[in-house]
C-alpha positions in Angstrom: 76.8 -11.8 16.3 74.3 -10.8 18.5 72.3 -7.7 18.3 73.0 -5.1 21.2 69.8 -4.8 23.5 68.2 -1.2 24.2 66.5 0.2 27.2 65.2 3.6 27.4 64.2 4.9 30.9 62.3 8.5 31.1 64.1 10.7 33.6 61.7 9.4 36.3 63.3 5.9 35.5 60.4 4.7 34.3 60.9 1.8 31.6 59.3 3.8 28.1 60.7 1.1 25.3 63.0 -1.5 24.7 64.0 -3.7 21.6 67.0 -5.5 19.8 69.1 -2.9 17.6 69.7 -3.7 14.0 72.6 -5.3 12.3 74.0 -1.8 11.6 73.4 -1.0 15.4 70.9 1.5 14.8 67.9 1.0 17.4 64.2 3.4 16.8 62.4 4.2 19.9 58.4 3.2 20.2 58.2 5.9 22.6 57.7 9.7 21.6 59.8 12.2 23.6 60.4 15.9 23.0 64.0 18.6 21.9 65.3 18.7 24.9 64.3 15.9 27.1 66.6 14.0 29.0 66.1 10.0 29.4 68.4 7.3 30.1 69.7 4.7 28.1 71.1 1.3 28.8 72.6 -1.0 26.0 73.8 -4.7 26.1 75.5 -6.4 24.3 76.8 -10.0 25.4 78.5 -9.1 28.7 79.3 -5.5 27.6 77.0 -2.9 29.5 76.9 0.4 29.3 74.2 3.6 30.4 74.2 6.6 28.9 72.1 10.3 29.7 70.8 11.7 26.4 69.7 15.0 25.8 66.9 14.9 22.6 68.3 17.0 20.4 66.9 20.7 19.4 69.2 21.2 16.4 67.0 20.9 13.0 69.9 19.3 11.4 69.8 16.3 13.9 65.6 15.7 12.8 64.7 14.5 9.8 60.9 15.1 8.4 59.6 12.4 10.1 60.8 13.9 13.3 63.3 11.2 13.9 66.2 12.3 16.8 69.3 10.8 15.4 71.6 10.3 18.3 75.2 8.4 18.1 75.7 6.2 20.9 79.3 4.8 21.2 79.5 1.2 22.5 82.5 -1.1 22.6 83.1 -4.8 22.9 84.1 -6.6 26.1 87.7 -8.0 26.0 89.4 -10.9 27.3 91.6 -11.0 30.3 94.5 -12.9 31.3 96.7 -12.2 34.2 100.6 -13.2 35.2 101.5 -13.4 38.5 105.4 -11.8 39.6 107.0 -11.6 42.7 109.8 -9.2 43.5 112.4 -11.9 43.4 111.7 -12.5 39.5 109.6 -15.6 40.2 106.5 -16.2 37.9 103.3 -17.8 39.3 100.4 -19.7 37.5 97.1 -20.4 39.1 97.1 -22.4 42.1 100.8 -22.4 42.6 102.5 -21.4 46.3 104.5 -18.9 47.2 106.2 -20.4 50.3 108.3 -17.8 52.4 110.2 -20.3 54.6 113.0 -21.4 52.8 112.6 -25.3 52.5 111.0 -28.5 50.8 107.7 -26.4 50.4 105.8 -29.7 51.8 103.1 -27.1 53.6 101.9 -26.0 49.8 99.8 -29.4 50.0 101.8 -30.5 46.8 100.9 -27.6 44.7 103.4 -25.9 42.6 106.1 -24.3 44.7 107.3 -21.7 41.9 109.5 -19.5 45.1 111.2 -20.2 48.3 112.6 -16.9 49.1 112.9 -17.4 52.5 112.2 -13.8 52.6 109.1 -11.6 54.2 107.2 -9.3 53.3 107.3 -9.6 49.9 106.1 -7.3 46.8 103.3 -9.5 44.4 102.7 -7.9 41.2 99.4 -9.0 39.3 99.9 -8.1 35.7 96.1 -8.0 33.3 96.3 -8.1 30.1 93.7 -7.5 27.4 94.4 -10.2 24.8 92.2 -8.8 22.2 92.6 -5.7 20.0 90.1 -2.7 19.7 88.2 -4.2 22.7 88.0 -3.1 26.8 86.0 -2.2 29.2 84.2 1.2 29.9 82.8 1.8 33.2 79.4 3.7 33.6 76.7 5.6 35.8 73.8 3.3 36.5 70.9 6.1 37.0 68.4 2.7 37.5 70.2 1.9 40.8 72.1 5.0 41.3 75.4 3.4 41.6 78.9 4.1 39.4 79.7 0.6 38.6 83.5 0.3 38.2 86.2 -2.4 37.3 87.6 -3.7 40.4 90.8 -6.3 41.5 89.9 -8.8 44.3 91.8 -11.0 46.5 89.8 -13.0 48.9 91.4 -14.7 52.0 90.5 -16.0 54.9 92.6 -13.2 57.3 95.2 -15.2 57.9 98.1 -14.0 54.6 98.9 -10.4 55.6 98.0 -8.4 52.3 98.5 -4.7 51.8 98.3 -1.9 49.3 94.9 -2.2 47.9 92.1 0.3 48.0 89.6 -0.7 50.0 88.5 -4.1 51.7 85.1 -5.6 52.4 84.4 -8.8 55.1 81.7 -10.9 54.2 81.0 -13.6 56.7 84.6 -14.7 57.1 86.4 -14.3 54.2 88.0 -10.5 53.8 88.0 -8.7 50.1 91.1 -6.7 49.5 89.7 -4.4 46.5 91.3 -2.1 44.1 90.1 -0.3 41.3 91.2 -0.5 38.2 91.0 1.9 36.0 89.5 1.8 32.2 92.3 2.6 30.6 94.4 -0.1 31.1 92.1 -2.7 30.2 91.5 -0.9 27.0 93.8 -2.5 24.3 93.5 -0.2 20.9 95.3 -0.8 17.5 95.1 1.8 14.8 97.2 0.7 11.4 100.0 -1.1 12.9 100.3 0.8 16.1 98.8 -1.1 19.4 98.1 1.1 22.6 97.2 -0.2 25.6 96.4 -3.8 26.2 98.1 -4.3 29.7 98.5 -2.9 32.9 99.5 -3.8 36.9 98.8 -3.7 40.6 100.8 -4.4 42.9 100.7 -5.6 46.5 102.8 -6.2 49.7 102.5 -9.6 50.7 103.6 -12.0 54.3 102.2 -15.0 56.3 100.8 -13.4 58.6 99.6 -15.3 61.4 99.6 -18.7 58.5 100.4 -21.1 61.1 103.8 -23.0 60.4 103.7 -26.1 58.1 100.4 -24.1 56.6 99.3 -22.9 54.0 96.2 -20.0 53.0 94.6 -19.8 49.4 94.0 -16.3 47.8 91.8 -16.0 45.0 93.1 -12.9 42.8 89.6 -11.9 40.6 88.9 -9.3 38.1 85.5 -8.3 38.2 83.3 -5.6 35.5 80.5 -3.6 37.1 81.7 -3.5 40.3 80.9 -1.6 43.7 82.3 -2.0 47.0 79.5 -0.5 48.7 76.9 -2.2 46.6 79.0 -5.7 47.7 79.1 -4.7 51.1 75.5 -4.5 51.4 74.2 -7.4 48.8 77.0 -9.7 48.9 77.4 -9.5 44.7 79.3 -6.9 43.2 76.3 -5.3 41.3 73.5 -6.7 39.5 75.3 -7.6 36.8 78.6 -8.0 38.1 81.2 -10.2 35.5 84.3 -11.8 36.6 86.4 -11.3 33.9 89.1 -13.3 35.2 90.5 -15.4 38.7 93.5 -17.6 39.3 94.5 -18.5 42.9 97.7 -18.4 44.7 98.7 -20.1 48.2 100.5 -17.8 50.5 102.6 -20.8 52.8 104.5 -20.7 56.2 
């Protein structure tokens, strides 16, 4: 298992150490700093990331005689993500099937897996995530290096054409549109304690039609969870963040 990576920054975000924790996690500084300092710290560990603002402690009971700060810093393990697909009809959809919404053969899904013709539009698409792994997640966190909240967000990225609403914000890069939503921490968090499991799933919906799809067409939508994710960061560098992770991305065909 790999060793969690730390960073400490000074409060002018100036780089003062860095090094590999132990196997117990515990990580000493190479840099001197004084009760009551403030610095930054950023830990990795695999694709988990995390910053934290500590405070050097005053309290004598927190120093030891070497006039070593002891300082707990919580971290958590990435999870892994899986996500079903549910229209408001009670049809199920796997990556790259159609949703067609003229009733009909379904030839315009270009022979992908027609799992609906409802005949029927707009309709309501429900993206269910789930966290497959106990006592793992995701935490969002403050990045003080670039001064940006880096959050976990739901994508879908069309072309214009499918008419998609009820998400949070959108961005357009180039010509394909964003249509992002955050998501918060909570529900990608999936706990277990004794036998009890909290957590571990939860849902966005959105309000989906054709659009101006032409007839005997067909658009592809490309659902994606990404970690460490800004709108306004993607909106002016194209990536999500500098470390932006896709967590997971299926695709769906919206057909006329």
């Amino acid at each position: 298992m790999n060793a969690p990576t730390v960073t400490v920054y000074n409060t002018a975000m100036v780089k003062t150490d860095t090094g590999s924790a132990s196997s117990s996690g515990i990580y000493t500084t190479s840099g001197t700093y004084s009760p009551g300092q403030s610095i930054n710290v950023e830990v990795v560990k695999s694709s988990a990331i995390q910053y934290y603002q500590v405070i050097v402690p005053t309290t004598a009971s927190l120093v030891s005689s070497s006039n070593v700060y002891a300082v707990t810093l919580n971290f958590w393990t990435l999870g892994t993500f899986s996500f079903t697909m549910v229209d408001n009809y009670g049809n199920t959809y796997s990556t790259g099937a159609c949703f067609n919404f003229t009733a009909g053969s379904g030839s315009q899904c270009g022979g992908a897996s027609v799992a609906a013709k409802p005949g029927h539009s707009p309709a309501t698409l429900t993206v269910q995530i789930y966290n497959t792994v106990t006592n793992t997640g995701y935490t969002s966190s403050y990045d003080p290096i670039n001064n940006v909240q880096w959050n976990a967000y739901l994508s879908i990225s069309s072309a214009g054409a499918g008419s998609i609403s009820g998400y949070g914000t959108s961005v357009q890069r180039g010509t394909t549109i964003y249509y992002l939503t955050q998501i918060p921490d909570a529900g990608l968090q999936c706990v277990q304690i004794g036998q009890q499991i909290s957590g571990c799933s939860t849902s966005q919906s959105f309000t989906v039609g054709p659009g101006s799809i032409a007839h005997g067409s067909s658009e592809t939508e490309t659902i994606t969870l990404y970690g460490y994710f800004s709108p306004t960061w993607f909106a002016a560098n194209g990536v999500g963040s500098p470390n932006v992770d896709s967590l997971q991305s299926v695709t769906l065909k919206l057909a006329k």
